[in-house]
Structure formats: C-alpha cells, structure tokens
C-alpha positions as CSV (number, residue, x, y, z in Angstrom):
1,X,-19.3,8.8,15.4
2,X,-21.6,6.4,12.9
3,X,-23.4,3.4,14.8
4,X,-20.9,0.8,13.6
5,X,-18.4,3.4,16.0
6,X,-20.7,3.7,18.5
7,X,-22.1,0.2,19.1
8,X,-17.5,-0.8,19.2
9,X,-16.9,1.6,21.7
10,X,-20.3,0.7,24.0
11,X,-19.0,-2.9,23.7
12,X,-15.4,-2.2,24.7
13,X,-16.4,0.2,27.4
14,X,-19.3,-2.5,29.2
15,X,-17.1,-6.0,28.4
16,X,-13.8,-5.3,27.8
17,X,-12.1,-2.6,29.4
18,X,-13.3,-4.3,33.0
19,X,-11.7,-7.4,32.3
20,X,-8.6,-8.3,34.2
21,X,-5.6,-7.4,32.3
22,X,-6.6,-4.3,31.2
23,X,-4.9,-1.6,33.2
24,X,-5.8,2.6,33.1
25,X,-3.9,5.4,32.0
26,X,-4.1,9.0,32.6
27,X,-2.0,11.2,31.2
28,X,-2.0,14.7,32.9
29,X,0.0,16.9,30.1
30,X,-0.3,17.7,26.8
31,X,2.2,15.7,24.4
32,X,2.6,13.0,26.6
33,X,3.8,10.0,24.7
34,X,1.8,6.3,24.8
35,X,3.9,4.7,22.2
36,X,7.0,5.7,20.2
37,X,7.6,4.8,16.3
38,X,9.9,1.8,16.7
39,X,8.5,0.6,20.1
40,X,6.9,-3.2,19.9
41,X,3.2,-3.2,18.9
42,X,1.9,-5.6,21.4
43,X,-1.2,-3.8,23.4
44,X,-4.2,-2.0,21.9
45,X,-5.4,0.8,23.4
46,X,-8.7,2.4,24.0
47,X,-9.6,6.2,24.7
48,X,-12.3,7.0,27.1
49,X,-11.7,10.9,27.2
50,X,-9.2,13.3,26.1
51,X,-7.8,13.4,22.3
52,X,-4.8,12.4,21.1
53,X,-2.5,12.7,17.9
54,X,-1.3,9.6,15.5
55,X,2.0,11.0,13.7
56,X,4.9,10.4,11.9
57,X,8.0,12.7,12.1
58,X,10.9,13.1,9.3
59,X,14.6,13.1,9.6
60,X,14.8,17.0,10.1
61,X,11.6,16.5,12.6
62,X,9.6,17.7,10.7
63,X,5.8,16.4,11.7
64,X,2.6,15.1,10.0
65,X,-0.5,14.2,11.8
66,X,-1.8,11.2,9.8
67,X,-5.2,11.1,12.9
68,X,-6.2,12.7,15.1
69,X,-8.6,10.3,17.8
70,X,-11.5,11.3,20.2
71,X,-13.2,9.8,22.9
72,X,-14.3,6.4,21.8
73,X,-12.0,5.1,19.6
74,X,-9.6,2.1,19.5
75,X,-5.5,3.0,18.1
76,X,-2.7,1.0,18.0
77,X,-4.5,-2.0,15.7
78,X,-0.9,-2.6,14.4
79,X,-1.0,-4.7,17.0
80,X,-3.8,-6.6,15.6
81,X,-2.2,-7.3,12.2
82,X,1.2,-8.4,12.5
83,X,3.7,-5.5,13.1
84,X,6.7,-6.4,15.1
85,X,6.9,-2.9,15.7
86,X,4.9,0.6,15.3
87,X,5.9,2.8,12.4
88,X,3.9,6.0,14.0
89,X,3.9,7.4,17.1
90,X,1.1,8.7,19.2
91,X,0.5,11.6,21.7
92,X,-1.6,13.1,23.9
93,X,-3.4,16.7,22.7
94,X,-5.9,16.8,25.4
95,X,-5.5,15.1,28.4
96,X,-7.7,12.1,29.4
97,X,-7.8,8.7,30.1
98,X,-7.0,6.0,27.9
99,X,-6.9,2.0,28.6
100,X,-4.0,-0.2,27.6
101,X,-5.6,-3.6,26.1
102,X,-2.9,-6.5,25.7
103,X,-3.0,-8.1,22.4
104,X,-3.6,-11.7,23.1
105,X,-6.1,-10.4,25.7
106,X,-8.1,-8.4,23.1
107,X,-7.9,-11.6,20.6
108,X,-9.5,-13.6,22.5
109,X,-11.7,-11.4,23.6
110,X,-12.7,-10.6,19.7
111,X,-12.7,-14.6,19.3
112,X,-16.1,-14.7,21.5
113,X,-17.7,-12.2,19.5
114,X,-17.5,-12.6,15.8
115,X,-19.3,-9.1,15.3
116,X,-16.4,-7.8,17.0
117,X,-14.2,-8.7,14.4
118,X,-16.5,-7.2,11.7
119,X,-16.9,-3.9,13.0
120,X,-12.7,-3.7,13.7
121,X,-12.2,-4.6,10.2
122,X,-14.7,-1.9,9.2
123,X,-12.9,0.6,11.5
124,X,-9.7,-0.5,9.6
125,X,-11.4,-0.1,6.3
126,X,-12.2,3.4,7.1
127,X,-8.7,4.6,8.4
128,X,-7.2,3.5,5.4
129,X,-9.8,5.7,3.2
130,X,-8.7,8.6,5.5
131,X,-4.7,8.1,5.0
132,X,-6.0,7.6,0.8
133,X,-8.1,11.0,1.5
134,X,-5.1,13.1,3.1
135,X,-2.7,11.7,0.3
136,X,-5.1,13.0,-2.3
137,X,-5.0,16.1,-0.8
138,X,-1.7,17.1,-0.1
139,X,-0.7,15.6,-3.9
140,X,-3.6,17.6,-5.7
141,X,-5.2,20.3,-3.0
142,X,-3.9,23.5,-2.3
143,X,-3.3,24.6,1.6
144,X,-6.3,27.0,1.5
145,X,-8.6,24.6,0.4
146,X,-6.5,21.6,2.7
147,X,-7.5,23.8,5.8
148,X,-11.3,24.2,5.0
149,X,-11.4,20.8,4.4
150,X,-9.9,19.8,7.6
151,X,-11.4,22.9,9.7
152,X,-15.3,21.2,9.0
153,X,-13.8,17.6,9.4
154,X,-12.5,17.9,13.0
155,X,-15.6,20.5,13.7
156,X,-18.1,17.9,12.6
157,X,-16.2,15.1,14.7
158,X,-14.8,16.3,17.7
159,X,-15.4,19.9,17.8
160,X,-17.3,21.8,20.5
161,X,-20.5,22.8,19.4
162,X,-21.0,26.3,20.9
163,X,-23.9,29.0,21.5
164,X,-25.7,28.9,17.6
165,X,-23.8,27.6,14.7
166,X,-20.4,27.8,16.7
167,X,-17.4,25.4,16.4
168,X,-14.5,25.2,18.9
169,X,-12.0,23.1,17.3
170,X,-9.0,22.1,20.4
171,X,-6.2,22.8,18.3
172,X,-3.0,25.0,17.8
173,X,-2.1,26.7,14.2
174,X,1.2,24.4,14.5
175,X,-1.1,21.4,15.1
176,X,-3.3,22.2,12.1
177,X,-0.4,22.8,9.9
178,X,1.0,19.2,11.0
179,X,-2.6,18.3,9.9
180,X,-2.8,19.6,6.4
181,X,0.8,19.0,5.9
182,X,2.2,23.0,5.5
183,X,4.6,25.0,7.0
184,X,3.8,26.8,10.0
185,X,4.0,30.4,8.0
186,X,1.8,29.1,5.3
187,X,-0.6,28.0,7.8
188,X,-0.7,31.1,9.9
189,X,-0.5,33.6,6.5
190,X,-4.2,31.5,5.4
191,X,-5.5,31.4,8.2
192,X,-5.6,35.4,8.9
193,X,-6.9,35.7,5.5
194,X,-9.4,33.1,6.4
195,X,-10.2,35.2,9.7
196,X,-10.7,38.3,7.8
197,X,-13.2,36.6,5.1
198,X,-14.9,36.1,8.8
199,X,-14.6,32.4,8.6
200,X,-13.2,31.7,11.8
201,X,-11.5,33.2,14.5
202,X,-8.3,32.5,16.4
203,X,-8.3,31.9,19.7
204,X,-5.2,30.6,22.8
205,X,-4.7,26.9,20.8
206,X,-8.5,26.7,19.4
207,X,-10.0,27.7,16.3
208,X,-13.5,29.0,16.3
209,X,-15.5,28.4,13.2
210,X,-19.0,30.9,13.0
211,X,-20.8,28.5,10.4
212,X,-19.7,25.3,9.3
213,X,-22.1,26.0,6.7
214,X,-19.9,28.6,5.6
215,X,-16.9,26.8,5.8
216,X,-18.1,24.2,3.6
217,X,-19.7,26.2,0.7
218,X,-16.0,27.9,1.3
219,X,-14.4,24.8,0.5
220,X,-16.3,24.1,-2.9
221,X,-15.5,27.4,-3.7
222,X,-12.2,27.1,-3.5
223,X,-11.8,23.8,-5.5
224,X,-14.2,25.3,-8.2
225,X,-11.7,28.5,-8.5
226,X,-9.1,26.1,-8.5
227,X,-10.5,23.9,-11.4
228,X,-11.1,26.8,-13.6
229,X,-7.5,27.6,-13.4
230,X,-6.8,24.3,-14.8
C-alpha cells in the first residue's frame, strides 16, 4: 500500500471503525456476498482482513473481476457519490472481517477531517486509473501478456512473500481468468505454458511465482514480440 493508503486505513481503523454505528462482519466462506449489483448503496465498508472480489457479471453469467481488495482498504464509495444503487457486486475470496460504515455516519465523520476527504478522493482517482488500465488491456493486450501483467500486480500487492524471491498469489485459474477477462481454457492453456517456461507454478487455488523479476522482464518481452508483429 503507498502512505496516502496507509495513513486512510490507520485513521479508519483508530477513529472510525470504533464509533457507534459501525457494526462487524465476518464472513466464514468463500464467495460469500456483502452486496449485490442492484442493492441500494447506502453503507461503506471497510476490510480489516481477508480479500475480497469487486465484479460485474453478464447476461449469460459470464464474470469480470474489475478489483480485487486486501486488508486495508475502503469499497463500496458508490455510496459516497450519489448512486441510488450499486452497479457491481462484491464477494468474499478469503475470508475475514470486514466493517459495515453507514453513509451519513462516514460523512460526517469525513466532515471533521478535511484530509479525510483528500485522501478518499485520491483513492477514487486511483481506482478509476485501474478500471482505464484493465480496459486498455483487454482492448489492445493479448491474454499472455494480460496474465503477466496481472500475475506481478496482485504479487506485489497482496501476494505472500515466501522463502527467497517467492510469490503465493490466493487465487484460482477461474478467478484469474475473471481477472484478465479470458475464458477459462485460454487461461489454463497459458498458464501451463507459462509453468513450463518455469515462471510459476500451480498450486490447490494459488499461483506460485519463483521471481517476480522474471515475470516482469517476461511481460516486456511479450509486448516487445508483440509490437514487432505490428
């Protein structure tokens, strides 16, 4: 997390999440739901532990993850700027405890802290330049390079930093390929072949990166291949 993250999620933990109002919840099972697309967006919600997925599915339920969220982090700000009602839904990949913030009670709190506001709108700011990101990638990335891309991104932010240069990353093939936004064969087809260029390993719903280093310099690899082709 950068410091503006840091210092929002110190300040919600120590003065806001013990105020009266604010009530706990702990889901105990994976995909667990804490709010549906179409459900009224009228609390905020803060996650002490656990991680949990931001998506939005299609007609034929077919999935995208547009975030996923660790420990630390606010979700749900549609609250905070107007929407009647949510158009994503959220839920749980790794369980945890989360805090449920009603809106008017988070205002007002934000109203006696003017910094507060500043380092929401930054945290706004930046999820919008991810969602820009992802749409830049699916429109002119291919899935190989999509999943290198993504494999160092959730290593370097929520991963579990093993024994040397080792990344465990929490997540199913099906959950990365709701990530990068391919099918599920694709996904699977790549990443053997990624697994046999000894990038990673597959584990029981984990991915196990050697060297980020090396999935990085993979990365500009592949988008240097890729613009040669052009």
């Amino acid at each position: 997390m950068d410091l503006n993250s840091t210092a929002l999620a110190s300040l919600v933990r120590t003065e806001l999440v013990p105020l009266d109002g604010v009530t706990k919840f702990s889901p105990n099972r994976r995909f667990a739901t804490v709010y549906s697309e179409g459900s009224p967006a009228d609390t905020v919600y803060f996650l002490d532990s656990g991680l949990v997925k931001v998506h939005k599915r299609g007609d034929e339920g077919k999935e995208i993850i547009l975030q996923i969220l660790w420990s630390g982090m606010l979700f749900g700000e549609q609250a905070l700027t107007g929407e009647g009602l949510r158009e994503v839904s959220a839920e749980i990949l790794q369980e945890g405890a989360i805090y449920v913030i009603p809106c008017d009670l988070f205002q007002h709190f934000c109203d006696g802290k003017p910094q507060l506001w500043r380092m929401i709108s930054e945290m706004i700011i930046g999820r919008k330049k991810a969602l820009e990101k992802k749409i830049e990638l699916l429109c002119l990335r291919d899935v190989e390079y999509r999943i290198l891309y993504y494999m160092a991104e959730l290593a370097e932010t929520f991963g579990l930093k093993m024994d040397g240069q080792e990344y465990s990353i929490p997540l199913s093939q099906g959950e990365l390929a709701s990530m990068v936004g391919a099918t599920r064969e694709t996904t699977s087809t790549t990443l053997n072949a990624l697994a046999r260029r000894g990038l990673l390993r597959l584990g029981r719903r984990q991915l196990i990166l050697p060297s980020l280093d090396h999935v990085r310099a993979a990365a500009v690899d592949r988008s240097a291949r890729m613009a040669a082709r052009v």
